[in-house]
C-alpha positions in Angstrom: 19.2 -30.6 -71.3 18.8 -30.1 -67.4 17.7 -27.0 -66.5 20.5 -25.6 -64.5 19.2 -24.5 -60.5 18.5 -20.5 -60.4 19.1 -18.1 -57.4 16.1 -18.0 -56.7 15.6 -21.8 -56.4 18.8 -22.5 -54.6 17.7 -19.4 -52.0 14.7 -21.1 -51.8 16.1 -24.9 -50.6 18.6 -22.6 -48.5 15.7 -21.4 -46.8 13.3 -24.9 -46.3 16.6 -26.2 -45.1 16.7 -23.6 -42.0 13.5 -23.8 -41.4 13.8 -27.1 -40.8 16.9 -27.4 -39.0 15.0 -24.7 -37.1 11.8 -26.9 -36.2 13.9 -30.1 -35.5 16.3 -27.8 -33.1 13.0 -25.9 -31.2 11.2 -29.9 -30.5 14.9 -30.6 -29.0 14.7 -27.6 -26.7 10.7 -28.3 -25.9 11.3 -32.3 -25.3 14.7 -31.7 -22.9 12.3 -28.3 -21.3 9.5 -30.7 -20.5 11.8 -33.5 -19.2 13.0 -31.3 -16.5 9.5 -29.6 -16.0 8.5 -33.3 -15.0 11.1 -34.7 -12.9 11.3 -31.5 -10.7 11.2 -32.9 -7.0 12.0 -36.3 -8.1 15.6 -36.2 -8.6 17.6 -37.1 -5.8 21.7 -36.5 -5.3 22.2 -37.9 -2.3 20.9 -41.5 0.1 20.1 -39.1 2.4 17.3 -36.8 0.6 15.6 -40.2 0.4 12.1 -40.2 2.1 9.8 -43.1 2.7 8.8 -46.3 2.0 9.7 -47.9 -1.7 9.1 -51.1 -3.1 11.8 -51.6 -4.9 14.8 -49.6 -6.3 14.9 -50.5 -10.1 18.1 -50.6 -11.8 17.9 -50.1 -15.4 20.1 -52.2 -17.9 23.2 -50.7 -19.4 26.0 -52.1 -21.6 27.5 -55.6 -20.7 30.8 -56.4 -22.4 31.4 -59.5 -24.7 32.9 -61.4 -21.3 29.6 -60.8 -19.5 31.6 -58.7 -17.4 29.3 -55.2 -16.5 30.1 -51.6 -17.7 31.2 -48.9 -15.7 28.0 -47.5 -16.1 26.1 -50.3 -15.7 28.4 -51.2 -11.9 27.5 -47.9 -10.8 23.9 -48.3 -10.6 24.8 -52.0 -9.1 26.4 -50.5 -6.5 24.1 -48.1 -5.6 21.4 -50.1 -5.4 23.1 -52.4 -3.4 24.4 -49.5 -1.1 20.4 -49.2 -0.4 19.6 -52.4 0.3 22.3 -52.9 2.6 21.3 -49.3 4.3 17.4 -50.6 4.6 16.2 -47.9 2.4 14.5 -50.6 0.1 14.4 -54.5 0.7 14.0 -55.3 -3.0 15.8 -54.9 -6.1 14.2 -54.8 -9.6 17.2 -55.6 -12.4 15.5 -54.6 -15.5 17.3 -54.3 -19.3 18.2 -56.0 -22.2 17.9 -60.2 -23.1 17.0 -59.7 -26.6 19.6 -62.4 -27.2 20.9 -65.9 -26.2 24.4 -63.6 -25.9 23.3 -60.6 -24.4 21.7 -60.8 -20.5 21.6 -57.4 -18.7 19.1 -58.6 -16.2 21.3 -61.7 -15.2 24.8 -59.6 -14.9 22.5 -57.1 -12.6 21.6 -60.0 -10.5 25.2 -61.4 -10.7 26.9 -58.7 -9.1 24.7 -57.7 -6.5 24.4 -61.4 -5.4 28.4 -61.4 -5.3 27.6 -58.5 -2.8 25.3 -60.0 -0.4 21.9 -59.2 -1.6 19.8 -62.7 -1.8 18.1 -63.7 -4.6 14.9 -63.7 -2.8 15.4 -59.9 -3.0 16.5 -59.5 -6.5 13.5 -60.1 -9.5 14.2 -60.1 -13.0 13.0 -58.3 -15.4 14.3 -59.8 -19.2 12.6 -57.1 -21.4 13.3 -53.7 -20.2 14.5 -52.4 -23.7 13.8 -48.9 -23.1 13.7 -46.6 -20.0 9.8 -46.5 -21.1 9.7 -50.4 -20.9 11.2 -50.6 -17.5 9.0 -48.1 -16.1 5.8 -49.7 -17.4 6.8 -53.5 -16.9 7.4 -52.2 -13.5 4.2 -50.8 -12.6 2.3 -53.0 -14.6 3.9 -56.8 -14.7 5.6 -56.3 -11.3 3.3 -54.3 -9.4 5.6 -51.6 -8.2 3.8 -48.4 -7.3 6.8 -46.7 -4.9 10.3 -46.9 -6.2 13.8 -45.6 -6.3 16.0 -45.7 -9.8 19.5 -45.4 -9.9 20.8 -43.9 -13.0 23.8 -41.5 -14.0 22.9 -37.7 -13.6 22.4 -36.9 -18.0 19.7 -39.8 -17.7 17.9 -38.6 -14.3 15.5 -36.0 -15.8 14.1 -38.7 -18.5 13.6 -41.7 -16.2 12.2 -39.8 -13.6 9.4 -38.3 -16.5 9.1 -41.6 -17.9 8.5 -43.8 -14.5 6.0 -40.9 -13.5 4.5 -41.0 -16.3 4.1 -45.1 -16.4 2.4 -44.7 -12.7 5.4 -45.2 -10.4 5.8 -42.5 -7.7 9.7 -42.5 -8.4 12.6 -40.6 -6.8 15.7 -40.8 -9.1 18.9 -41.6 -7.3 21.3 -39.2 -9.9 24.9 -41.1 -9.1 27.0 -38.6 -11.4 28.9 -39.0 -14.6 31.6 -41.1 -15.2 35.0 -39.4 -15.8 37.4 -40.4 -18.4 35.1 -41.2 -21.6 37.0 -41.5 -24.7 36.5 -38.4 -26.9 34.3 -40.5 -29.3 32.1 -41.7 -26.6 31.9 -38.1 -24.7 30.5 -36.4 -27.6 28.4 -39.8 -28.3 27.0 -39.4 -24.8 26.6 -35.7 -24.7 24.8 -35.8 -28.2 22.6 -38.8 -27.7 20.8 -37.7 -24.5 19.0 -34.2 -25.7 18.0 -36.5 -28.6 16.5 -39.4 -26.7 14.4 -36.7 -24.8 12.4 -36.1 -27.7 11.6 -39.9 -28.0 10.4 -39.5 -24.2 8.0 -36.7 -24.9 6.4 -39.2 -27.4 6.2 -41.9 -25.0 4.9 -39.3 -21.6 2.5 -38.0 -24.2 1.2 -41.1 -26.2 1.5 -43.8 -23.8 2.9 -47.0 -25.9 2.5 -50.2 -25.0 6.4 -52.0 -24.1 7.5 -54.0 -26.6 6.4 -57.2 -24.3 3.9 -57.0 -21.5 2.6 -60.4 -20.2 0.9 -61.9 -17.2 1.7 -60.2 -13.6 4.1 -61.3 -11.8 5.1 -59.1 -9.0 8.0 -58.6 -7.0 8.9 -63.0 -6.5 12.2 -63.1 -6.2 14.9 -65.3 -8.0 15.6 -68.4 -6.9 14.6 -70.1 -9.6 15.3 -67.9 -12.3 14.5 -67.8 -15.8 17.5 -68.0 -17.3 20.0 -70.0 -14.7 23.3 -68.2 -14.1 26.1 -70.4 -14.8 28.7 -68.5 -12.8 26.3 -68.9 -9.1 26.3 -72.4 -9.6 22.9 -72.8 -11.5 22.0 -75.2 -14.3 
């Protein structure tokens, strides 16, 4: 016969279970605390707060419909960093995110579009294995030797990728573009919930210093005429 759960017992699980809903909330706070303790002074709302010289400005990937055709988010930070290219501000353009798949090119829809705008493709470099924020920001420094650099990213995302790129050895100012308006309700609350999250992943990654999940032989900042996966829609085989 089971023993049936006393008072005391069930007070006793009611308790572990605060406490750790406690803990788990207090790492949220610290993680999004020390994410904007380490982007202070590198977050940027405006072209014109810009200062310098930069090697690059990296555009990290974001989602790429079925159709290859670029997400709102993603055409944001397109269209910044072409903004700055045109404006002089940098002269190259690092397009860094997701080919985990045959299917599924971030890199080469970055490229696409700002090509379609007028950047060459002497100025535009590919980077196929930015997974992560982290990824970009270490394959940057590391594989293509960029040491100054503007990112453009929306505003929720600014305080992370500015810690992260610091943290990976890039003297970074973060281009914040905003937040999109007119999310569903599904993907507000996704949005809203997953970012105070991810910063705890960050903290991890400032503090612990992972290798990317693919490094590799340097490169630098070549170009892409040639690149490694041909783009179909410019004409190349």
């Amino acid at each position: 016969m089971k023993r049936a759960i006393s008072w005391f017992d069930r007070k006793r699980v009611v308790k572990a279970s605060g406490l750790a809903v406690g803990a788990v909330v207090m790492l949220v706070v610290v993680a999004n605390v020390a994410m904007w303790q380490a982007a202070r002074g590198n977050v940027v709302n405006s072209v014109d707060e810009l200062d310098g010289t930069y090697d690059a400005v990296i555009v990290p990937g974001a989602g790429v419909f079925a159709n290859e055709r670029p997400s709102r988010t993603l055409q944001a930070r397109i269209d910044a960093a072409v903004e700055l290219h045109e404006l002089g501000v940098v002269d190259h353009i690092l397009a860094s995110g997701d080919n985990g798949t045959e299917s599924y090119d971030e890199p080469t829809v970055i490229r696409r579009s700002a090509h379609q705008q007028g950047v060459p493709l002497a100025d535009i470099t590919l980077d196929y294995a930015g997974f992560s924020t982290w990824d970009t920001c270490v394959r940057a420094n590391e594989i293509f030797g960029v040491e100054r650099a503007v990112l453009v990213t929306q505003a929720r995302f600014a305080n992370r990728a500015a810690a992260l790129c610091e943290a990976a050895g890039i003297d970074v100012d973060v281009l914040s573009l905003g937040d999109q308006r007119g999310l569903s309700l599904a993907l507000g609350w996704r949005a809203a919930m997953r970012e105070p999250l991810a910063a705890v992943k960050a903290l991890y990654e400032v503090v612990a210093q992972p290798d990317p999940r693919f490094l590799g032989d340097f490169v630098g900042l070549a170009g892409s005429e040639i690149p490694g996966n041909p783009d179909p829609a410019l004409g190349e085989e």
